[in-house]
N, C-alpha and C positions, 0 to 999 in steps of 0.2 A: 507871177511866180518869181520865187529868188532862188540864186546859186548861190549857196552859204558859202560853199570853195572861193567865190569873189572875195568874202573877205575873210575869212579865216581858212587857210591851207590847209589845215589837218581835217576839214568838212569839205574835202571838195568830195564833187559826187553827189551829194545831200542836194537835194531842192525842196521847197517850202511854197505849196502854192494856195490860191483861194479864190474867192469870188462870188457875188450874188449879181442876182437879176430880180429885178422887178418889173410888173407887168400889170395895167392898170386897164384890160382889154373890157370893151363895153358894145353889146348890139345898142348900134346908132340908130335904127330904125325897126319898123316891124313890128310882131305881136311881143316882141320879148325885150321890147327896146329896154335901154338901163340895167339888163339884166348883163352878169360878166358870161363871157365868152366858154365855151365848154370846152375842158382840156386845157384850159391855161390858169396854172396857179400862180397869185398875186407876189407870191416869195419864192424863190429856190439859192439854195444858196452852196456850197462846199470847200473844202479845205481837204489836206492833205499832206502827207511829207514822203518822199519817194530820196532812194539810195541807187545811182546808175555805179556798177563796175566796171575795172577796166576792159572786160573779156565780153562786151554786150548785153548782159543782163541784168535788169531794173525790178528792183522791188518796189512796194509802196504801200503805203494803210491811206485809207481815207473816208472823209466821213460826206453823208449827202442830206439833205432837208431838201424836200417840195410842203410846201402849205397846201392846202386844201384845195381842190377842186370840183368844176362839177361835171359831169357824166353828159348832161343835155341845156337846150341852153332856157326852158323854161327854171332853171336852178333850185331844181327840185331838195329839198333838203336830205327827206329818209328813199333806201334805197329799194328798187321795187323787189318786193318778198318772194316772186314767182323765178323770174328771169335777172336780178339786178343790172335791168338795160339802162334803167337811170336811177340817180341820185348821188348823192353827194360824194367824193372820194375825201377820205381823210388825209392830213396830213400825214407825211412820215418820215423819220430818219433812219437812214441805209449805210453802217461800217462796212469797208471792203479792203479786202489783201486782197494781192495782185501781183503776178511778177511777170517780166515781157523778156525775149529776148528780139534784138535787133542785131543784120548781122548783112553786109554787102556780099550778096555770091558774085555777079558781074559789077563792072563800073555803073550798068543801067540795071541791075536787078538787086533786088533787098527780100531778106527773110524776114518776116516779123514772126513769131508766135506768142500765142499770150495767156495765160490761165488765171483763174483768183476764186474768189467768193466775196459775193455778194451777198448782202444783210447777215454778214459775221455771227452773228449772236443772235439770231431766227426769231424775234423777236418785235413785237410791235411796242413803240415806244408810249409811253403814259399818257400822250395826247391824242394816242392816235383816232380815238374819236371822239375829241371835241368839237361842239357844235359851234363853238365861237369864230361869229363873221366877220 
């Protein structure tokens, strides 16, 4: 994350954050050896830009990607028709607004409250289900 107010005064308050992970999870042994881990996608990544006011309360927009994952760890591709207990989860990306207030009631106690929306625009984005692994 950066504090823009570091360097420019008239942006303090502004932060600018991001980051990804990757994850290269693999059963080492067993019937499903070489096959990736269920529930861990190989990308996830985010960014965002958040405005804190003098008076405690923080807005922010930000955006999220998870890559693909799978369901069970045979890494079944299509999803079962009956129940979708396995198969494959697509990738996705999730806009979110959000605003927090933080605020000290005692020296040792803190108020946080937080509200937002999550996947902004309800919408599944153009990859959402491709099958490229």
């Amino acid at each position: 994350s950066w504090d823009a107010g570091e360097v420019v005064d008239k942006l303090a308050g502004f932060e600018i954050y991001g980051g990804y992970a990757w994850t290269a999870s693999r059963m080492l042994s067993g019937m499903f050896k070489g096959n990736k881990l269920a529930w861990y996608p190989a990308h996830e990544t985010w960014a965002g830009l958040s405005y804190a006011t003098n008076f405690g309360i923080k807005f922010g927009f930000d955006a999220e990607y998870t890559g693909f994952e799978y369901s069970d760890y045979a890494n079944r591709l299509f999803e079962d028709p009956d129940t979708a207990q396995y198969g494959r989860i697509p990738d996705y990306l999730l806009l979110n607004l959000w605003a927090r207030y933080n605020a000290a009631v005692t020296d040792s106690l803190r108020l946080e409250i937080g509200a937002g929306i999550k996947n902004l625009l309800d919408k599944d984005p153009p990859f959402a289900n491709s099958y490229d692994t």
